[in-house]
N, C-alpha and C positions, 0 to 999 in steps of 0.2 A: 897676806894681802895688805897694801899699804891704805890706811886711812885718810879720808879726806878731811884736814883738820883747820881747812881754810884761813893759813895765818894770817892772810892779811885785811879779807872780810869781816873774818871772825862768826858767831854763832847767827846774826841777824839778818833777818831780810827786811824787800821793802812791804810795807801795806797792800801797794799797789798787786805787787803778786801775790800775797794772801789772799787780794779778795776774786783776784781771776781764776784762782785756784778752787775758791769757794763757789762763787759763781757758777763756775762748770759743771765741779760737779751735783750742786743741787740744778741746774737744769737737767742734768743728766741722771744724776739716783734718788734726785727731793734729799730733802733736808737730816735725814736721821744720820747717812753717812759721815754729815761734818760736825753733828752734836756729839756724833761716837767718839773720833778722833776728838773733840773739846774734854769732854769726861775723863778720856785714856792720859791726853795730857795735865787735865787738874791730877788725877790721882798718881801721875809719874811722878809731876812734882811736891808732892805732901811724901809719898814716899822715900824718894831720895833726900829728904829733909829727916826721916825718919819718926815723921810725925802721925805716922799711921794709927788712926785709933787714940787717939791723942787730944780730946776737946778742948780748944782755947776758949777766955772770954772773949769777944767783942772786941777789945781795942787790942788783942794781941793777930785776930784774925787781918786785924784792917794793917796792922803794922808787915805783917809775914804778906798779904798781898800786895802791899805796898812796895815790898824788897823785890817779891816772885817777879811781879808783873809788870811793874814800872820802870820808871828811867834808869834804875842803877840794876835790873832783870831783864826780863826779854822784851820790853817796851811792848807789851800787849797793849795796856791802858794805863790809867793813873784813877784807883779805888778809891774814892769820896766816901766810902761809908758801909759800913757792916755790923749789920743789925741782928742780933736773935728776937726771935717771938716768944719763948718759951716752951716752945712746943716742938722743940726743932726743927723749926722753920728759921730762914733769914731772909734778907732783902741786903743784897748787894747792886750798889750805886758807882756808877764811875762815868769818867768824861775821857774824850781823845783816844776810843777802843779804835783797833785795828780795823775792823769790819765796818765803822762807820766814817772811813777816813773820804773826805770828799765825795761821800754821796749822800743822795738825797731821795727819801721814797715813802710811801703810803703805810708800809706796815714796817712791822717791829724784822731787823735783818742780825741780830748779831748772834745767830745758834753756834756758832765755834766756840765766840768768849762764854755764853750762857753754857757750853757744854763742859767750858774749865772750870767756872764756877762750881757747877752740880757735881763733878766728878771731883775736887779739894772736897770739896763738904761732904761729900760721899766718903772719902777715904779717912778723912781728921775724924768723923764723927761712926764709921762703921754700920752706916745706914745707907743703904738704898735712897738715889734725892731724886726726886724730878725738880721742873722749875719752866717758868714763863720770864717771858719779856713782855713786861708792859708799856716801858717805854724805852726810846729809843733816840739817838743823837738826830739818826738821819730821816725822822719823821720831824724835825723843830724840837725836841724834848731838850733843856737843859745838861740831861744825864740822860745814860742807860741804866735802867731799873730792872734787875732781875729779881722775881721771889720764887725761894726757891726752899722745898716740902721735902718731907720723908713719901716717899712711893706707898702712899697708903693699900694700895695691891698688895705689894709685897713686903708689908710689913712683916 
């Protein structure tokens, strides 16, 4: 069967249908379905990098999301910052994510990007991550602030 290899679009799409897409379906399944699919794609791509298991310092994380996810990767967002805690915790900072393109709302909206983050750092580090959003573009925030933990459950 012939593959669709879209020569002339190429791999991207717009915002705009990421977030109709998102939209839908947390009205329709609530939220875990589009953190699953955010996780499945951090951990696709740390894997296809072959960095599985793989702990970077800090400015090597912020560099490799910087390639992953931004203007020269799949224009998810552009990564301001990547932080460890020590404890294997981070805080990942970014501006211009996909999910906060043109809108505007009350609470924290971006659990796809939050769900790429947790699932990289899940796969680089071989730990189980959870993670919140604490802040967010499309509540007035500067950035999107994700911190993001080992699943103390399932440690």
């Amino acid at each position: 069967m012939a593959v669709n290899e879209r020569l002339t679009l190429g791999p991207m799409v717009s915002a705009v249908c990421l977030q109709q897409l998102r939209l839908y379906t947390e009205d329709i399944a609530g939220r875990g379905p589009i953190l699953g699919a955010g996780r499945l794609r951090g951990q696709a791509v740390i894997q296809d990098r072959g960095l599985a298991n793989s702990p970077l310092a800090d400015d090597k994380l912020h560099a490799l999301f910087l390639e992953v996810f931004g203007i020269e990767g799949t224009r998810l967002c552009t990564v301001t910052r990547v932080e460890s805690d020590g404890s294997g915790g981070y805080t990942v900072q970014l501006v211009e994510g996909a999910c906060t393109y043109l809108a505007q709302t009350d609470e924290p909206m971006c659990v796809f990007t939050l769900g790429v983050f947790v699932g990289a750092l899940q796969a680089i580090n071989g730990r189980t991550m959870q993670g919140v959003e604490t802040e967010c573009q499309a509540m007035g925030h500067p950035t999107c602030t994700y911190l993001i933990r080992p699943h103390t459950a399932l440690a």
